[in-house]
C-alpha positions in Angstrom: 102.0 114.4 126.4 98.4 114.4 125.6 95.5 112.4 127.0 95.2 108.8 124.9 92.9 109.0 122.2 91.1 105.6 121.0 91.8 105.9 116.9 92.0 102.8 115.4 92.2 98.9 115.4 95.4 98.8 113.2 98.2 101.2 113.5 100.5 100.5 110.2 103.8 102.2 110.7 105.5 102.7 107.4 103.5 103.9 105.0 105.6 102.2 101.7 104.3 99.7 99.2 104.5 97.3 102.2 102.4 99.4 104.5 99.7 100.4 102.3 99.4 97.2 101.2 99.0 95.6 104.8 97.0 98.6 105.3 94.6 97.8 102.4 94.1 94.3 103.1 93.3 95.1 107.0 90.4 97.4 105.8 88.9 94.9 103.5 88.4 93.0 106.8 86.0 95.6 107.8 88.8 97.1 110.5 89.4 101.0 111.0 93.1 101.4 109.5 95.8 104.4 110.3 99.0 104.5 108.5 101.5 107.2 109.7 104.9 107.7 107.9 107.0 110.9 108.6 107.7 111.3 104.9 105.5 113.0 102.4 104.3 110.6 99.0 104.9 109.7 97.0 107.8 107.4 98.4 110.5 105.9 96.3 113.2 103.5 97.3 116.2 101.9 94.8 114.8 98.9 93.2 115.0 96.7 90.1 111.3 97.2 90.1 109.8 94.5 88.3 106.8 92.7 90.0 106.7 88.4 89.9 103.2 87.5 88.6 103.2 86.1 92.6 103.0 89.8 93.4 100.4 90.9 90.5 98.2 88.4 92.0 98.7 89.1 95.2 97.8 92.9 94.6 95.0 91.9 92.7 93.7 89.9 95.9 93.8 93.1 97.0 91.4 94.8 94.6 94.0 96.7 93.0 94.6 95.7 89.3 97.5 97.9 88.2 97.0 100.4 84.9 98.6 99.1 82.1 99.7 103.1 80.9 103.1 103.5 82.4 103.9 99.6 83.4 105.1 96.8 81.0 104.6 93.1 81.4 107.4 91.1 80.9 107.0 87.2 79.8 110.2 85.8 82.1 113.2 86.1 83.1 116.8 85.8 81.1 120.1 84.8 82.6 123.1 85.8 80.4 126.9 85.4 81.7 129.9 83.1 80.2 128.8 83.5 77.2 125.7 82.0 77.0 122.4 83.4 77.1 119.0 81.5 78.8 115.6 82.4 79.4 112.8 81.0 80.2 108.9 82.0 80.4 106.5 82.3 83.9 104.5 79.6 83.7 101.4 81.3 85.1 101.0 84.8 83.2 103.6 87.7 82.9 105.1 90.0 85.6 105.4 93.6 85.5 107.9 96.4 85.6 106.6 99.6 87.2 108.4 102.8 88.7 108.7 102.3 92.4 106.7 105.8 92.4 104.0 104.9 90.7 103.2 101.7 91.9 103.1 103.9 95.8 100.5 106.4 93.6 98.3 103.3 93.1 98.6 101.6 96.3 98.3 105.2 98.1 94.7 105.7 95.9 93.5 102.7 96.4 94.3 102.7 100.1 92.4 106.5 100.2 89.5 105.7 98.2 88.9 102.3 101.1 89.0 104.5 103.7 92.4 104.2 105.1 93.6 107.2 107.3 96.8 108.2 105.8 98.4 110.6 108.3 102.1 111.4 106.3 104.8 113.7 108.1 103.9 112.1 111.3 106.6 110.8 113.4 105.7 107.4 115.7 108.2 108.1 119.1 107.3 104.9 121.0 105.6 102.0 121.8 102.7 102.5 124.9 101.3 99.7 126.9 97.8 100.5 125.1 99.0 101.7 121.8 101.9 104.2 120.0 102.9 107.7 121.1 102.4 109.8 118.2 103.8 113.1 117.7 103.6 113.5 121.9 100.5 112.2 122.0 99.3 108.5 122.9 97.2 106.4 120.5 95.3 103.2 121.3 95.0 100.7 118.9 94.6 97.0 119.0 97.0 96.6 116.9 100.6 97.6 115.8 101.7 97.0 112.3 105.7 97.6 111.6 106.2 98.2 108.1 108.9 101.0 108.7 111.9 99.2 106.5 115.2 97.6 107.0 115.8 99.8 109.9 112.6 99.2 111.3 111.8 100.9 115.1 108.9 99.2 115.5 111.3 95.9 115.4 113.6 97.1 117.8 110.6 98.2 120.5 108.8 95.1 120.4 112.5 93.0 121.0 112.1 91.5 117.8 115.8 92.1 116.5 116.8 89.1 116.7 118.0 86.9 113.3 119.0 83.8 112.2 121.4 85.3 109.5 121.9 88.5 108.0 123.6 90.1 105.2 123.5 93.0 102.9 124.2 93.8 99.2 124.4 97.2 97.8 122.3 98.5 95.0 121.9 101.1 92.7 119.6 101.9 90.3 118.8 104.7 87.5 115.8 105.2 84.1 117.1 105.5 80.6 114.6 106.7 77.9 114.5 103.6 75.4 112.5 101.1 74.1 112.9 98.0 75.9 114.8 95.2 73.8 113.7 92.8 75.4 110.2 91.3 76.9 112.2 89.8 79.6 113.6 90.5 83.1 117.2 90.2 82.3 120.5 89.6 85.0 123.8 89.8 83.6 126.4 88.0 85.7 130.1 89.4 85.8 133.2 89.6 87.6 131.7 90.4 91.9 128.2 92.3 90.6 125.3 91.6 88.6 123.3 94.0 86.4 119.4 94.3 86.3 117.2 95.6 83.3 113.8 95.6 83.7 111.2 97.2 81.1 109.1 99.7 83.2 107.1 101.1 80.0 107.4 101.6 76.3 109.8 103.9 76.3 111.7 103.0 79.6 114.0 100.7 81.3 115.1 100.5 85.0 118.9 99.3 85.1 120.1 98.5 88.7 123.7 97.1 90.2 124.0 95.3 92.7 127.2 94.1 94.5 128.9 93.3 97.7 130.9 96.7 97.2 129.1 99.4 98.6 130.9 101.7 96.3 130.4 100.5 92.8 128.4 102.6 90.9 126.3 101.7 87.8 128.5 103.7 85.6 131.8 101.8 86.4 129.6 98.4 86.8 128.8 99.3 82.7 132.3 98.9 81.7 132.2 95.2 82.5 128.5 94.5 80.6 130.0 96.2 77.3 126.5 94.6 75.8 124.4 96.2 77.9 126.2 99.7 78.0 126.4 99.8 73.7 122.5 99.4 74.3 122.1 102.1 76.2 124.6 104.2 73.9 122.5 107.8 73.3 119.7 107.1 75.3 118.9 110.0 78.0 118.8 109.5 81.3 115.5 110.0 83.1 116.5 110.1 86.6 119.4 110.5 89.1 121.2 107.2 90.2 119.4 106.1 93.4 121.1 103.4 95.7 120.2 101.4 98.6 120.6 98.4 100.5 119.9 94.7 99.3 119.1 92.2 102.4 119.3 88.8 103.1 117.5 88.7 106.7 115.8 86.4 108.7 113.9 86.9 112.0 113.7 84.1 114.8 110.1 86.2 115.3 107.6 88.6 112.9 105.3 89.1 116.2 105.0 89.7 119.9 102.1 90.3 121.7 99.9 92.8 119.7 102.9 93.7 117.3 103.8 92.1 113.9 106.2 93.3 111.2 105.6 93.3 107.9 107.8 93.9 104.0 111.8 94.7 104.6 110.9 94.7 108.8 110.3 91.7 109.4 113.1 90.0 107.4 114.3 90.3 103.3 115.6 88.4 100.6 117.7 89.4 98.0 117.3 91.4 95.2 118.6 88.5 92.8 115.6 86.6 93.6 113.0 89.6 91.8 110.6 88.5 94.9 110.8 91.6 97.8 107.5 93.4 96.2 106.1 90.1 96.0 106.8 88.9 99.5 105.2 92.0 101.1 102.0 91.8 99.1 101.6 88.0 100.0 102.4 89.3 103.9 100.0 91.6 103.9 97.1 89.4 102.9 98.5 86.7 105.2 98.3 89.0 108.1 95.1 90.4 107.5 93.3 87.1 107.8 95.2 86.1 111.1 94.0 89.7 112.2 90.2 88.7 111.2 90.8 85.8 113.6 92.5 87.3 116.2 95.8 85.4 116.4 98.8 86.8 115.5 100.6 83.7 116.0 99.2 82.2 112.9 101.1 84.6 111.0 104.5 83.5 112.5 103.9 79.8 110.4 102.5 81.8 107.6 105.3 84.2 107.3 107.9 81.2 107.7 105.8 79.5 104.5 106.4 82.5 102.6 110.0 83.4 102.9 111.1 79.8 102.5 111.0 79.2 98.9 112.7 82.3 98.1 115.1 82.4 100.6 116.2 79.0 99.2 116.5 80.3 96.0 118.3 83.4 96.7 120.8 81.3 98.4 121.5 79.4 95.1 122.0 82.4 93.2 123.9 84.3 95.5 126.6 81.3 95.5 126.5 81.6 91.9 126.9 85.5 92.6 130.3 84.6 94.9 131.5 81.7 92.7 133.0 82.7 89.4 133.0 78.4 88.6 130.4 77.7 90.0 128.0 80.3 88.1 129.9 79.3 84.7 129.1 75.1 85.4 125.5 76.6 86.4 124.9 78.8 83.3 126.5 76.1 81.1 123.7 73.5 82.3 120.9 75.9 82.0 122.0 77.1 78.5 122.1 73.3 77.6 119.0 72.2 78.9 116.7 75.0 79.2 113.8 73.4 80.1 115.6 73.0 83.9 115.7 76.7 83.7 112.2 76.8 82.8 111.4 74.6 85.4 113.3 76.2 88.4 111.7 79.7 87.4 107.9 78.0 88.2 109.4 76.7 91.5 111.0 80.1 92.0 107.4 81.9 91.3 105.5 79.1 93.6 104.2 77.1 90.5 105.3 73.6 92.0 104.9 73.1 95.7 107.9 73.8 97.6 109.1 70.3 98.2 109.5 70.2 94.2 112.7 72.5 94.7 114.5 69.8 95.7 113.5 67.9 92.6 114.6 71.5 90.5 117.8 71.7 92.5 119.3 68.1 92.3 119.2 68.2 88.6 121.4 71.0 88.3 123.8 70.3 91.0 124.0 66.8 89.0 124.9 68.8 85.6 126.8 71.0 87.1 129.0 67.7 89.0 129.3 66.5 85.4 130.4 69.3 83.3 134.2 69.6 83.0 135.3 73.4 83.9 135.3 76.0 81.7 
């Protein structure tokens, strides 16, 4: 093994949106940043790929402001199940739907033209008591930054595997060549699965399954969304079906010592909730700033401030995921009064403070108590 080598202050490991993001934000506090992944960019993973305003704003605190060619901002988010059909608007501007690949191609410039040292095919081996063993050889950095995915490494040598729950969805995910019909983020709820379309660009959607059933596959998920699959009746597809895991997953920890973890490492939510991308851009500037002061245990609280509110979202819908009833009483109240939709999306996007979700919640659980069964 070679001779240590001092090469940076932060060592990101993982060099996906998450990564590059924490990566970015670290060198805009003035520190000498590393990201090694052993792929090659640009990276894609299966995702809805739609972007909460949250997340657009959270990039943007980054300095990146995403091009509008090959994107397309939708206005909110539409619920349809049980025949009835809801939606409701973000209170606070639009999200946007992106290919996972080229929302990496703009975090991956932007990250180049800061100055980040992107070193891809390069395979971290270990943790060392000054730094990370790197291809055989030993790196000293201040800091170590896991950002390496679900299956994070990094999480398992710093002891940090430890959860308060965990449980995994399947999803999977492929691009037709349409026009988008809507200028919403839409879920449709049926029998054990949901399906996701998200308009990615003028020409483009993203449709994604998701279920407990690892081996549902969009096509059969289609025959129960008759709706969505006359839609897409004709229209050619632009990509190969891509699937992947969708994780509910808490840590007891995000940090010990001189290591934190960062995006899908250090814990998930959902794919329901829309909010992963988000998350991991709000972590990264989060981290950064307890970097630039030097205490990593700041970020514990922080990280815990961010998860909360969509953790505690994600648990609603996912009950209304598992319960047939239940999401027909919920969809019935919402359809009837959409202004509580409207309302629960701004909580859902951080609009309200987080103690106003109980005030979003309780109104619905009080419909819901109400309504006779379908």
């Amino acid at each position: 093994m070679g001779e240590a080598a001092v090469s940076a202050d932060v060592l990101v490991v993982g060099g996906g949106p998450a990564g590059l993001a924490t990566a970015i934000a670290a060198r805009r506090k003035g520190f000498r940043v590393m990201v090694a992944d052993g792929a090659q960019p640009p990276i894609d993973k299966a995702c809805g790929e739609g972007l909460m305003p949250e997340g657009v704003r959270a990039l943007e605190a980054l300095g990146l402001h995403l091009p509008s060619a090959g994107s397309f901002p939708f206005r909110g988010i539409c619920f349809s199940g049980s025949g009835v059909r809801v939606e409701a608007d973000f209170p606070d501007g639009p999200g946007l739907g992106m290919r996972r690949t080229a929302l990496h191609r703009a975090l991956l410039d932007h990250a180049a033209r800061l100055g980040v040292i992107l070193m891809w095919g390069a395979h971290v081996q270990g943790l060392d008591a000054n730094g990370v063993v790197l291809d055989q050889q030993i790196f000293q950095v201040r800091w170590v930054i896991g950002a390496d995915g679900h299956h994070s490494l990094v999480r398992r040598w710093a002891g940090l595997d430890r959860y308060r729950f965990d449980q995994e969805r399947f999803g999977f995910r492929r691009h037709f060549r349409i026009a988008p019909w809507s200028d919403y983020a839409e879920i449709y709820w049926g029998p054990g699965c949901q399906i996701y379309v998200t308009p990615i660009a003028p020409e483009e959607v993203c449709i994604a399954v998701i279920s407990k059933n690892g081996r549902l596959r969009l096509e059969e998920a289609l025959l129960h969304f008759p709706e969505v699959r006359s839609r897409l009746r004709g229209a050619e597809a632009t990509s190969g079906e891509r699937g992947g895991v969708s994780a509910s997953r808490e840590l007891k920890r995000v940090f010990r010592g001189r290591v934190a973890l960062a995006g899908d490492a250090s814990g998930a939510v959902d794919a329901i909730s829309g909010a992963g991308l988000s998350l991991s851009f709000q972590q990264a500037n989060a981290l950064a700033t307890c970097l630039e002061a030097g205490d990593l245990s700041r970020y514990q609280a922080s990280h815990h401030r961010l998860v909360k509110r969509p953790l505690l979202t994600t648990t609603l819908m996912l009950a209304f995921a598992g319960h047939p009833w239940l999401r027909r009483r919920a969809l019935s109240a919402l359809s009837s009064n959409p202004a509580l939709f409207a309302r629960l999306l701004a909580m859902h996007v951080g609009a309200f403070p987080d103690s106003g979700l109980i005030h979003g919640v309780l109104p619905l659980a009080f419909k819901m108590l109400r309504n006779p069964s379908p």
